[in-house]
N, C-alpha and C positions, 0 to 999 in steps of 0.2 A: 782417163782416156783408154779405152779400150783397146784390145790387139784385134787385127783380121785374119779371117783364115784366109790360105793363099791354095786353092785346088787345083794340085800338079798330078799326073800320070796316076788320077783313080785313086789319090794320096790329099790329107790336108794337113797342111804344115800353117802353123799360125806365129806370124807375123807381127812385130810392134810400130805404131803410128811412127813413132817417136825413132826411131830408127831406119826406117824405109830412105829416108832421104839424102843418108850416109852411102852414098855407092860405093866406096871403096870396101863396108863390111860386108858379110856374107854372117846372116842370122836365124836363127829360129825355133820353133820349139813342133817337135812331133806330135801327131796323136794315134790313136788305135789303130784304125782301120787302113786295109792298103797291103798291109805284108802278105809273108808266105807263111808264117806259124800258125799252127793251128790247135797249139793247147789249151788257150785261153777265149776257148770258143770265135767260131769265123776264124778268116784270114787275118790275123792282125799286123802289125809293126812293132812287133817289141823287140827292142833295139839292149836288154839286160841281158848281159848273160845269168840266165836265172836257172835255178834247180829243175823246174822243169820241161824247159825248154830245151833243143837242139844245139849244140853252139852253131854247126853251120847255117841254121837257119838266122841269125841273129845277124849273123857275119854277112849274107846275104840284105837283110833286110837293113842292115848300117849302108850299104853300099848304095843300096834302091834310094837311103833318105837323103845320102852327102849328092847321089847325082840328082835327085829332085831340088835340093836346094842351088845346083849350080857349083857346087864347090868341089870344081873339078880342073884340074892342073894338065895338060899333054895326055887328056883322055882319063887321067886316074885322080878316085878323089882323093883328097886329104888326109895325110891320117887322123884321126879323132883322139886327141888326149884326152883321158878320164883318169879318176882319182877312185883309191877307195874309200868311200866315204864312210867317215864316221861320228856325224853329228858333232862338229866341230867348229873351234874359231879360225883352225889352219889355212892357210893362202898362200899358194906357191908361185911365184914371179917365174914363169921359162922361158924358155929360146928355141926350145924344142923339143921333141917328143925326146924321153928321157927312157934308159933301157930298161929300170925296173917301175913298176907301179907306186906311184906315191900317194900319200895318205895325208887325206884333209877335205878340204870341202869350199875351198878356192881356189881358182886360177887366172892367173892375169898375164899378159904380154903383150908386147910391141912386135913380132915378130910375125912375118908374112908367111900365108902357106899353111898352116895349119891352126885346124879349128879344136877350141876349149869347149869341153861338153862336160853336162853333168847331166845324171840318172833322176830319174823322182817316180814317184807314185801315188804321190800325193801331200811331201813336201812342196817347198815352194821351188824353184828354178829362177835365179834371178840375174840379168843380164846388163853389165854398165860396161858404156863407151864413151870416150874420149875423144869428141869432135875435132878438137884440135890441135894435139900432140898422136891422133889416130894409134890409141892404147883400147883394149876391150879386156871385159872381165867377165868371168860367170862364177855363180856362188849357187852352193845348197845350201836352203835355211828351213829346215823344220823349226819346231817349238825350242831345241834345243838350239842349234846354232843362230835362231834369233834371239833367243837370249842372251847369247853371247856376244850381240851384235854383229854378225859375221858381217852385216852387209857395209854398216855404217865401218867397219874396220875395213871392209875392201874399198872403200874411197880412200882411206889413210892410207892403205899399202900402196893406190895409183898414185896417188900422191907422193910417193917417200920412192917410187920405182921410174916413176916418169916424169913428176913436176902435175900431175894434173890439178886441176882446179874444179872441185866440184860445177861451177858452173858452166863447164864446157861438157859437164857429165850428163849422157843419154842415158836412161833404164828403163829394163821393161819386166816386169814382174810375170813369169809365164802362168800357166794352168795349174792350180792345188786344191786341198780342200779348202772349204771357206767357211765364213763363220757359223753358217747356217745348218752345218752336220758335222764340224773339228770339235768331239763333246771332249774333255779332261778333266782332270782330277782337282778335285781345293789346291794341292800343292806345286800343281803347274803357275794355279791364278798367283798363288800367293808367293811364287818366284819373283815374276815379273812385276808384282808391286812391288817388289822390295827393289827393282830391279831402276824399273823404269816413274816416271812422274805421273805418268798418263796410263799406266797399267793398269788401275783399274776399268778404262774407256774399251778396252780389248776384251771386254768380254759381256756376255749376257747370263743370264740365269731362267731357266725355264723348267718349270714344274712339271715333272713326271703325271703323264696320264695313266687314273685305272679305272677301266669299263667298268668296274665289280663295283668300286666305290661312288662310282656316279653313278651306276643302278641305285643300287644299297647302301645310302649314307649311313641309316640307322646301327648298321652294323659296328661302323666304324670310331662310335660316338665315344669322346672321352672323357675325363674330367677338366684338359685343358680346356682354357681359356684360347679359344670364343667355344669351343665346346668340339674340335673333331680335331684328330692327330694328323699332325703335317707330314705331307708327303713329300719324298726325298724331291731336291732341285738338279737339274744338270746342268755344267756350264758349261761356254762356248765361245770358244778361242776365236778372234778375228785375227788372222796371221796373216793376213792382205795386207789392213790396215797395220798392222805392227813392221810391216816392213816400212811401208809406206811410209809411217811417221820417223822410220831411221836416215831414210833417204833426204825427205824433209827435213832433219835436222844436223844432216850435213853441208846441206848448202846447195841440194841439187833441187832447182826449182819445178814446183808443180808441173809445169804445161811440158814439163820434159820426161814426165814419167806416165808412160803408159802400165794399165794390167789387167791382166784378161779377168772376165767377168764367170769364168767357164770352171765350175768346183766338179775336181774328180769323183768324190764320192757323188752326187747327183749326176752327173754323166759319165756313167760307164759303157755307154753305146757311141763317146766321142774316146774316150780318155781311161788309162788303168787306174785303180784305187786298191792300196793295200790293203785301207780299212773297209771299204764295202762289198771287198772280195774274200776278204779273211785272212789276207795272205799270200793267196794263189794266182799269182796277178803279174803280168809282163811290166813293163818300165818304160818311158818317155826320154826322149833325149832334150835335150836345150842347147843350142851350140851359138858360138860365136867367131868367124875369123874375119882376119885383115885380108885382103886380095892382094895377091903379090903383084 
């Protein structure tokens, strides 16, 4: 099930099926275009505080995306709890915004008024709620903290924090790369075999093109058997589908899980991408809160 974009004040904030129906939450996950920064080519939204960015610009542009979503209390929005993230299986249960910055890459609460955000750029952004103990969560899961299982652990933690039941559990998996440009190394594959049962289903392999060599086979010729030297393969992570099978085997059912179909790296005129930018790249929000 796919997520829709929701086009608010010249702004598009996208949206999960699977979540819409929940009125009591207040959800969503940002993209580019819309802000007032201007390093990262156009006016964008980048919602990180990043190295080359403004921080007032940032501070602004969090403000523009809490009132485009609505999540707004006696005129003022929410505060935005984030984490610093560091590729982790961490999850932190609050109550509320807490005085210093804490470190991990989950966050879960029952707690009205303020909304759990996490950063990406082309990890995943992943959002579970609890229809009816009304509990939500948001997780970062790159290649590392899906390894970890972050997400399939943040149903354990709602579980052990609130009573929930996977099958009251909503998610919606936001905007990342996807498997069709996330290329990694043999020892990412070969984590997650060791890892997971279905690890090797998460990936492809595709043979490196060379115009020179498909000009000029003759050049190439070896004494290997069938008679030309193999060219290197690249492989490619489906981290859609890896989350997706975590959620699936927690107990949260298919037609409850939305995820966008929208890979950062092929849309960088929608969405930031670390790796199709090198680096030099704004950040996306993902947020989730309960309405007071």
């Amino acid at each position: 099930m796919p997520l829709k974009t929701s086009r608010k004040a010249q702004g598009e904030i996208l949206q999960a099926d699977s979540l819409k129906p929940l009125s009591w939450i207040v959800h969503g996950f940002s993209t580019r275009p819309g802000g007032i920064s201007s390093v990262y080519g156009g006016r964008t939204l980048n919602l990180g505080f990043t190295q080359q960015d403004a921080r007032a610009a940032v501070k602004q542009n969090r403000t523009k995306f809490l009132r485009q979503l609505g999540a707004v209390s006696k005129g003022r929005p929410w505060p935005p709890l984030t984490l610093r993230q560091i590729h982790s299986d961490l999850i932190h249960c609050v109550n509320g915004v807490p005085k210093s910055a804490l470190a991990g890459d989950g966050l879960i609460t029952q707690k009205t008024g303020i909304l759990l955000a996490i950063l990406t750029a082309d990890c995943l952004p992943v959002i579970l709620v609890d229809a009816n103990r009304r509990a939500v969560g948001v997780f970062h899961a790159g290649w590392r903290g899906t390894l970890k299982r972050i997400v399939e652990k943040g149903v354990g933690e709602m579980h052990r924090c609130f009573g929930t039941s996977p099958a009251d559990l909503r998610a919606a998996i936001g905007p990342g790369v996807h498997g069709c440009c996330y290329n990694v190394g043999p020892e990412v594959r070969t984590q997650f075999e060791s890892q997971f049962e279905y690890g090797s289903k998460l990936f492809r392999e595709v043979e490196e093109s060379d115009p020179v060599r498909e000009k000029y086979p003759l050049l190439f010729l070896t004494a290997r058997a069938p008679g030309h030297s193999v060219l290197p393969r690249k492989i490619f992570l489906d981290l859609v589908e890896a989350n997706h099978r975590q959620l699936l085997a927690t107990g949260v059912a298919a037609k409850h899980i939305s995820a966008s179909r929208l890979c950062t790296a092929c849309r960088t005129d929608l969405l930031f991408s670390y790796r199709a930018e090198k680096g030099i790249t704004g950040r996306m929000m993902a947020v989730a809160g309960i309405r007071p």
